[in-house]
C-alpha angles and dihedrals in degrees: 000000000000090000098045084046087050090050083055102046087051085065103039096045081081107045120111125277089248099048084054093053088044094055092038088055092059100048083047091056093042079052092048093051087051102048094042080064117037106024114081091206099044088048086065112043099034098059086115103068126098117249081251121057125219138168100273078042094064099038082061080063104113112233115256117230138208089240096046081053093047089049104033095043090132099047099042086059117100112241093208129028133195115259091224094064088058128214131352128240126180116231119195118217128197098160108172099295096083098233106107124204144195123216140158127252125176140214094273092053094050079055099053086053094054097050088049080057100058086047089065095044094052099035083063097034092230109185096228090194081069117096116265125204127191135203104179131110115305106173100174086076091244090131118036129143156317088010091028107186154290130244132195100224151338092288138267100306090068106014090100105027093060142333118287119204118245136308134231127180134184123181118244084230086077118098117263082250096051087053095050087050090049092046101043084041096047091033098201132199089210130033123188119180139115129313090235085048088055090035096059093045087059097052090051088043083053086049087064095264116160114225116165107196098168105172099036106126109167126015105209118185134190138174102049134059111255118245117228117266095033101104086053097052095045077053092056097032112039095018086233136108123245120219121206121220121183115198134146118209087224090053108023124218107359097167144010126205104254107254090233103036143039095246125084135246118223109241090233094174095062097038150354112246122195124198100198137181141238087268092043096256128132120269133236139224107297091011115121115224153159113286112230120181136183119186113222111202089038095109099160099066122004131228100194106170089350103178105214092195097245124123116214141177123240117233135206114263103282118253093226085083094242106150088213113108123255138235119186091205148359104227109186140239130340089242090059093071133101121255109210114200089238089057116263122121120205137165120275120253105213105195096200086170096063094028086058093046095061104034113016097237129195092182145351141171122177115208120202101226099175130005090275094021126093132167116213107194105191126184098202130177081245140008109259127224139261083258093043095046101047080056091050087050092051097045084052091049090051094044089049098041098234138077093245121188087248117195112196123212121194113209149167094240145319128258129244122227112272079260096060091264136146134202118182091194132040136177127196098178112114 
């Protein structure tokens, strides 16, 4: 059935904006009728809406939060699925809110996953027969360091259909030293791991750092979004391309890196995603908003508006002729912007190049405490001093716009989310 999934995603890649919305419209209203009647919880809230959905119909929809998922669990559940979508499982997502939440996927789901899989696979003519090797969260200890593990195969999406070349994996809880001996020891043709992973191997290769990857041919990363400037610097660096995935374990696969440009394509026949505004209308190209997502084979237990806490940037139709929308960038949590004293919020710029030319760093995150307060925690090769210090704060203050009380903390290392994530910039300020 992957296969046959993948045969009609080849088609439909190519249909018109407007015949996608149009499909999507009519699994939506199949969903709807489902969840008016099986969901407690849709029964309730969705009384409103005419027996025919239509577009106006959809946008009165209220928007789903994380918290209304985290309170209402039982009631969201369906309490019938259909047969054809095959047994439940409950998956369990942190993501890096920290507000974790259960919900239910089928069979049919965990299908759709593994033929978006094989999309990506084909739309980058990966060469699955090649090694992979993998830095990201294994919490069952399988692949701790220095020796990190070993895998059978590239996963479920190609185990049956042909035979993949090798795994390696090696847990993100492992020193950036420990991760250059694995790799040059493994020498993988594909790496996947996180952008603050590859971020941080680039810095020590900038510090001068040797690393002889000979037979790496594509970087792919997942699980963060990717700061501007990365897939540049893996070019120079690594001589390789990177190659971005957004996906939410909640949602499954929302968007895939275009195969002939750095911009991604929303993955419109496994969801509807919804890039909203301040006022909850739909953005336009070039326009940054809410990301709100409603999987549309997910019958157990439906996601309707569901708003997954990311903020993205809408993109111009893509020149390659692919019919799928387009968004320019994936930009992170609501929590990772910038709060000005007058008001505005943006988004941080986070200069590592002139940071790093002034003190070597391995890691650093800067937390806004209070509205003209920010901690900035660096793990750095020394410790700089008072003169060098007072430049790096400058350089921060320009890059953020703003002349900040910054407090500097010199540590070992930071620490990951309890789900293997990294964010470079927090604020706490409501």
């Amino acid at each position: 059935m992957r296969l046959g999934l993948l045969h009609q995603f080849a088609a439909t890649q190519w249909w018109p904006a407007e015949r996608l919305a149009s499909m999507q419209l009519r699994q939506l209203a199949e969903l709807v009728a489902h969840a008016r009647k099986h969901s407690p919880y849709y029964a309730r809230t969705l009384a409103h809406l005419p027996a025919q959905l239509d577009e106006s119909a959809w946008r009165s929809i209220p928007v789903l939060k994380r918290d209304t998922v985290q309170e209402e669990k039982a009631a969201l559940r369906s309490t019938h699925c259909p047969q054809a979508h095959g047994g439940r499982e409950t998956i369990f997502s942190s993501g890096s809110t920290g507000k974790p939440i259960a919900v239910e996927q089928t069979t049919l789901t965990q299908l759709f996953w593994e033929a978006f899989t094989l999309r990506d696979h084909e739309w980058h003519a990966r060469d699955v027969a090649g090694k992979l090797c993998s830095i990201r969260f294994f919490p069952d200890g399988s692949a701790a360091p220095p020796q990190g593990g070993r895998g059978p195969n590239w996963g479920s999406a190609t185990a049956d259909l042909v035979r993949t070349g090798p795994v390696a994996m090696l847990d993100v809880r492992s020193s950036v030293d420990q991760q250059i001996a694995w790799l040059e020891r493994e020498q993988p043709e594909y790496l996947l791991t996180h952008p603050t992973i590859l971020d941080t191997l680039l810095r020590t290769l900038e510090d001068g750092r040797p690393l002889r990857l000979e037979r790496l041919r594509e970087v792919r990363t997942v699980s963060e979004a990717l700061p501007e400037g990365l897939r540049e610097r893996c070019r120079q660096l690594l001589g390789v391309s990177l190659t971005d995935i957004y996906s939410t374990r909640e949602t499954g696969y929302l968007a895939l890196q275009c195969p002939e440009h750095d911009h991604y394509h929303l993955q419109a026949e496994n969801a509807r995603i919804e890039i909203l505004d301040a006022g909850g209308q739909p953005c336009g190209p070039g326009d940054i908003g809410r990301v709100v997502v409603t999987p549309l084979h997910n019958f157990a237990f439906p996601l309707l508006r569901y708003e997954v806490g990311d903020y993205a940037e809408v993109g111009e139709p893509c020149p390659c002729g692919r019919g799928l929308p387009v968004i320019r960038r994936i930009l992170g949590r609501q929590r990772n912007m910038l709060r000005l004293p007058d008001g505005r919020c943006h988004w941080p710029i986070l200069n590592y190049k002139a940071m790093n030319t002034i003190v070597p760093l391995r890691q650093l995150r800067m937390i806004q405490v209070e509205l003209e307060r920010i901690e900035v925690d660096i793990v750095a090769t020394h410790r700089p001093d008072e003169a060098t210090e007072l430049r790096l704060g400058e350089e921060i203050q320009r890059n953020l716009g703003y002349p900040f009380k910054l407090e500097f903390h010199y540590v070992d290392a930071i620490p990951r989310s309890a789900g293997g994530k990294f964010e470079d910039f927090m604020s706490r300020v409501a």
